[in-house]
Every structure is written in C-alpha cells, then in structure tokens.
DRENPA-3360 file (N, C-alpha, C; in nm, 2 decimals, always signed):
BEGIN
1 = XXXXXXXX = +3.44/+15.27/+8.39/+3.48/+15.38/+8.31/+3.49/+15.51/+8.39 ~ +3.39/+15.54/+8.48/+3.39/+15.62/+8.56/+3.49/+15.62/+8.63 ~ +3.53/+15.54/+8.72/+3.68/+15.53/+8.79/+3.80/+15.56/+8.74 ~ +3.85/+15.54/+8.60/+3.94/+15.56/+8.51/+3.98/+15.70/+8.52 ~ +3.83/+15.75/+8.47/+3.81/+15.92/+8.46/+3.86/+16.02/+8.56 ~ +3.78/+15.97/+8.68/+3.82/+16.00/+8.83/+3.95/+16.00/+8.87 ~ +4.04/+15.87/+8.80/+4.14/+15.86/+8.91/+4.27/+15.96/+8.77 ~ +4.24/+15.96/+8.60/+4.30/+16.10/+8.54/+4.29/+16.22/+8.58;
9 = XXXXXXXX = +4.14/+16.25/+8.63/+4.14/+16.37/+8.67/+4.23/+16.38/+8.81 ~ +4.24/+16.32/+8.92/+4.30/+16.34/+9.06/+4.45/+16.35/+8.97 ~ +4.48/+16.26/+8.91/+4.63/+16.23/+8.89/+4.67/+16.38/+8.82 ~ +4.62/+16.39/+8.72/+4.65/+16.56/+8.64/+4.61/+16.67/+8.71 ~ +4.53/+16.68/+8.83/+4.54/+16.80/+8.94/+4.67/+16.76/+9.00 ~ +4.69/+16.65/+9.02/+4.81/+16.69/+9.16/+4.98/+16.71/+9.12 ~ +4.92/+16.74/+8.95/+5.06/+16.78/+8.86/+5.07/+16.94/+8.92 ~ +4.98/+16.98/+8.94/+5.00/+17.15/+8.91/+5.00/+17.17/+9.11;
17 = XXXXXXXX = +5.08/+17.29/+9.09/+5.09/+17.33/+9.25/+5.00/+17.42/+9.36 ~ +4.99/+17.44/+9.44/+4.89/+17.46/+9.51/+4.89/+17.64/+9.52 ~ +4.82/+17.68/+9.53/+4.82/+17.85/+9.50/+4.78/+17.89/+9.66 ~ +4.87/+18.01/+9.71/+4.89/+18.02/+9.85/+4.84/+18.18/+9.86 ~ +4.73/+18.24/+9.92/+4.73/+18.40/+9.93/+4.77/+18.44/+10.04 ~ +4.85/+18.54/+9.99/+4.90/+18.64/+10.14/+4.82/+18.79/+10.10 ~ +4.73/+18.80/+10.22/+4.74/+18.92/+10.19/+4.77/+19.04/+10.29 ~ +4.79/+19.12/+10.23/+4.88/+19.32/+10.28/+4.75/+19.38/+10.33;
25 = XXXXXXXX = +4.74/+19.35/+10.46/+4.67/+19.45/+10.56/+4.73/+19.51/+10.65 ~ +4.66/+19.66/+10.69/+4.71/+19.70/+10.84/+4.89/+19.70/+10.84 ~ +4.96/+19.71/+10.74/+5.08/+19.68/+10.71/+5.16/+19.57/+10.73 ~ +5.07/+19.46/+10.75/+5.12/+19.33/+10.76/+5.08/+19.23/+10.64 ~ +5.21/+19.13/+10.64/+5.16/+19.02/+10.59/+5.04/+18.94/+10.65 ~ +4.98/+18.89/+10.59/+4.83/+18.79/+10.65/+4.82/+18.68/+10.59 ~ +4.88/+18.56/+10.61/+4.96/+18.52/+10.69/+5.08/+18.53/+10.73 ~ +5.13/+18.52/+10.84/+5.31/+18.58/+10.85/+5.35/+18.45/+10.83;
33 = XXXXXXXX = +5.32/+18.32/+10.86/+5.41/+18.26/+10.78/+5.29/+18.14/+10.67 ~ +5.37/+18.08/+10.58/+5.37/+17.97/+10.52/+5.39/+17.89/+10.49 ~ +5.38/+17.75/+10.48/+5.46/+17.64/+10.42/+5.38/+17.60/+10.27 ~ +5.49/+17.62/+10.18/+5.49/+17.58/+10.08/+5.55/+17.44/+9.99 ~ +5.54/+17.44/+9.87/+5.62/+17.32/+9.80/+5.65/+17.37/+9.67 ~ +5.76/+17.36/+9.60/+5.78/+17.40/+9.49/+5.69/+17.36/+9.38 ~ +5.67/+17.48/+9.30/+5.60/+17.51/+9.21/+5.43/+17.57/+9.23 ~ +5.44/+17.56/+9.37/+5.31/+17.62/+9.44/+5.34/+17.75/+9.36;
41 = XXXXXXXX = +5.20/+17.89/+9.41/+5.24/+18.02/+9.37/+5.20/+18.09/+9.49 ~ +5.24/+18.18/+9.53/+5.19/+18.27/+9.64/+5.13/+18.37/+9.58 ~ +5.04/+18.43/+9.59/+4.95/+18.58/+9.54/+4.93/+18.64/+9.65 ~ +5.03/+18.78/+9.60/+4.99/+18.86/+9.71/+4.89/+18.94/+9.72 ~ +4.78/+18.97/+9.78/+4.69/+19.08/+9.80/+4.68/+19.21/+9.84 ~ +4.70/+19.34/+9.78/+4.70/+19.43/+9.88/+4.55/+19.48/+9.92 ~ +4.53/+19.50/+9.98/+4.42/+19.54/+10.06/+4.44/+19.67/+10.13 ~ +4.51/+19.69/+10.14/+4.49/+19.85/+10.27/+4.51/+19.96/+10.11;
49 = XXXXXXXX = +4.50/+20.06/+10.15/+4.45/+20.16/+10.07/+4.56/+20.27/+10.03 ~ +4.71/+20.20/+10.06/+4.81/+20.28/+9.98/+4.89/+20.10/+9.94 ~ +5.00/+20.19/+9.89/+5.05/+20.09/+9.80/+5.17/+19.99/+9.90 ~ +5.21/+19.90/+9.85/+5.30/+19.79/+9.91/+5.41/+19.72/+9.81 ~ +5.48/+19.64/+9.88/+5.55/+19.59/+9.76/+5.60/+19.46/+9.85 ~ +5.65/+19.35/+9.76/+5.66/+19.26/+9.83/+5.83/+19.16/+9.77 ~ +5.95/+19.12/+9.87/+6.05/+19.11/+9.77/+6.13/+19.01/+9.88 ~ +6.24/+18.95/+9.81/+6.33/+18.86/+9.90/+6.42/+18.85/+9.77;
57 = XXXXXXXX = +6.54/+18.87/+9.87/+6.70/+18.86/+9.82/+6.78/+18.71/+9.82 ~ +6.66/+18.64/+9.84/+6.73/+18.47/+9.85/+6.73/+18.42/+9.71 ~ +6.90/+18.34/+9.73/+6.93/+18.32/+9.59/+6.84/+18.22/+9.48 ~ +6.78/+18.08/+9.60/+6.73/+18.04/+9.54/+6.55/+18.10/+9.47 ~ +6.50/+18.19/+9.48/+6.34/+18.25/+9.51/+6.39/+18.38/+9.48 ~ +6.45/+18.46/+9.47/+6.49/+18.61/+9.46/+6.39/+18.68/+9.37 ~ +6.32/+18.71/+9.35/+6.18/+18.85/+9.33/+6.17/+18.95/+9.41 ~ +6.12/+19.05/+9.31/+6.03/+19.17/+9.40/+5.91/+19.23/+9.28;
65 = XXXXXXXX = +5.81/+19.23/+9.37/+5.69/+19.25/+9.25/+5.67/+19.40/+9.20 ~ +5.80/+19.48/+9.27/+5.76/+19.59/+9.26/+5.64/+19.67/+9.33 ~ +5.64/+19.83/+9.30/+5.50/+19.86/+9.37/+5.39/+19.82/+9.28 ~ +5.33/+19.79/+9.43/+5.17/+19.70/+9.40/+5.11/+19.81/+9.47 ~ +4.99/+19.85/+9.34/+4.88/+19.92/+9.41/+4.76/+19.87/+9.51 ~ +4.68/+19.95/+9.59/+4.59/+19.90/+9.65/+4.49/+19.85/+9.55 ~ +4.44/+19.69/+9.56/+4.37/+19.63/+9.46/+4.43/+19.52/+9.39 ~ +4.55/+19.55/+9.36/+4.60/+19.48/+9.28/+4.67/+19.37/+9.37;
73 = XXXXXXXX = +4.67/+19.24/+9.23/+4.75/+19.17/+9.28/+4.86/+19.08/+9.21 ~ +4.96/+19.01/+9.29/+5.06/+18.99/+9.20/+5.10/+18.83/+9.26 ~ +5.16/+18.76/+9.15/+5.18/+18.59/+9.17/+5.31/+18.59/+9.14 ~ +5.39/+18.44/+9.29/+5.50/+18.44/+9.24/+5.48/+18.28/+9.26 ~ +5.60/+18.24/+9.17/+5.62/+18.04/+9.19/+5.72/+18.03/+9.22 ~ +5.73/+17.93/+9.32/+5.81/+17.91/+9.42/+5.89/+17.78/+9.39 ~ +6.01/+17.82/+9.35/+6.17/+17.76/+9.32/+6.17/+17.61/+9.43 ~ +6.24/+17.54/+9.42/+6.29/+17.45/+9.52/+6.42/+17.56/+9.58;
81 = XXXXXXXX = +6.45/+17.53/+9.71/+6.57/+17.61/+9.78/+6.49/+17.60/+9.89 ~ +6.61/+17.68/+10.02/+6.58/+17.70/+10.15/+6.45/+17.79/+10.17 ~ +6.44/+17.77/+10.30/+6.28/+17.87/+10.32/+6.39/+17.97/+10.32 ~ +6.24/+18.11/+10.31/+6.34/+18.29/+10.33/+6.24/+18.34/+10.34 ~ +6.26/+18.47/+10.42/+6.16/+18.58/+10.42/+6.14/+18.68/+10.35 ~ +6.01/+18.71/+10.32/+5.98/+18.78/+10.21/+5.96/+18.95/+10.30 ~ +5.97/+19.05/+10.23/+5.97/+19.23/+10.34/+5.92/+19.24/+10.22 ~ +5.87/+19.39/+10.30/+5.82/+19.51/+10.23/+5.92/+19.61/+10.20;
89 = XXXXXXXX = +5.94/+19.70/+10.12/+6.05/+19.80/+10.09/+5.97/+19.89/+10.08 ~ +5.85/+19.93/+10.10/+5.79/+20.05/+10.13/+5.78/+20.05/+10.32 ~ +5.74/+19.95/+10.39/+5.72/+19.95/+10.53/+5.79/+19.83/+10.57 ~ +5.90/+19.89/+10.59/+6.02/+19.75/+10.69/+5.97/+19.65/+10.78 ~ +5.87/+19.70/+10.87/+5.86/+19.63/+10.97/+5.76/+19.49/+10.92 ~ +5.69/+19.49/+10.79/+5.62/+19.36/+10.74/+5.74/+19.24/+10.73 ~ +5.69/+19.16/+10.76/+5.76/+19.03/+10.73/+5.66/+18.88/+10.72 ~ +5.70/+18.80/+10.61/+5.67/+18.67/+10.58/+5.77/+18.61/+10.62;
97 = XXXXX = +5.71/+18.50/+10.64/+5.80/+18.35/+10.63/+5.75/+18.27/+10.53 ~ +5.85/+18.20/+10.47/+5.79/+18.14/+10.36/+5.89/+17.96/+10.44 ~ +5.80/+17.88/+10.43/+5.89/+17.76/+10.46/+5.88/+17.66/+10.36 ~ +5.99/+17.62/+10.30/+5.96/+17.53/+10.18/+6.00/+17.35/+10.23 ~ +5.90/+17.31/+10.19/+5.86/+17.14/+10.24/+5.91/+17.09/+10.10;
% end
C-alpha cells in the first residue's frame, strides 16, 4: 500500500513544473543564464533597493512584469518556443538567458 502511495505522489509532482528564481542584484540578473522546460515558472526577485523591471519581446514567451519594486516579486510560466533573453527597461545593460529544453 505504501508503495502505491509513493509512486501517486512522485507521478502527480512531476505533473507540475519546476519553479526557477532569478534574482535583481547590483543591477544584474542572478543567474544570467537558465535552462528551463515549459510550464516551469521563473520568479523574479528584486533585491537592490530601487526598482527594476523585467521583459522579453519573443513571440513565443513575450511578458514584461512591469515596474517591480524593491521586495517584491513577480512569476512568469514559460511557453514552449525558442530560448530568448529577458532585459531590464529601467537598466539596459541587465541581461538573462533563458534556454528552453
């Protein structure tokens, strides 16, 4: 009986996707890059002490979470499509990679 149980619960975790954090320091992404799988979610973190924002123009994934204050944080789920890089539109020089497996 135990085993049954065990192998419902593994089977109904590995329905749902894996949750990936990036977080906004020092005006960087942290991590600059990631490999993900669709339906995963990435949550961005900001952490430094003004605001950020986090966004990509790719057709398949296209979001922008808007400004995110220091503290807050914000979740995106990730489409099947090509990898793309995610920027900041408050500080240009941030960049992600996002690589989809």
């Amino acid at each position: 009986m135990k085993q049954i149980l065990l192998i419902s619960l593994f089977t109904s975790l590995s329905l749902f996707g894996a949750n990936h954090i990036v977080n906004q320091k020092g005006k960087t992404f942290i991590p600059h890059e990631i490999t993900v799988h669709p339906g995963d979610t990435i949550t961005f973190k900001n952490s430094d002490p003004f605001a950020h924002n986090a966004y990509t123009d790719d057709e398949d994934n296209e979001f922008d979470i808007g400004m995110q204050p220091t503290g807050e944080d914000k979740i995106i789920t990730v489409k099947p499509g090509n990898n793309f890089s995610v920027e900041c539109a408050i500080h240009p020089n941030m960049l992600l990679e996002v690589i989809i497996k």
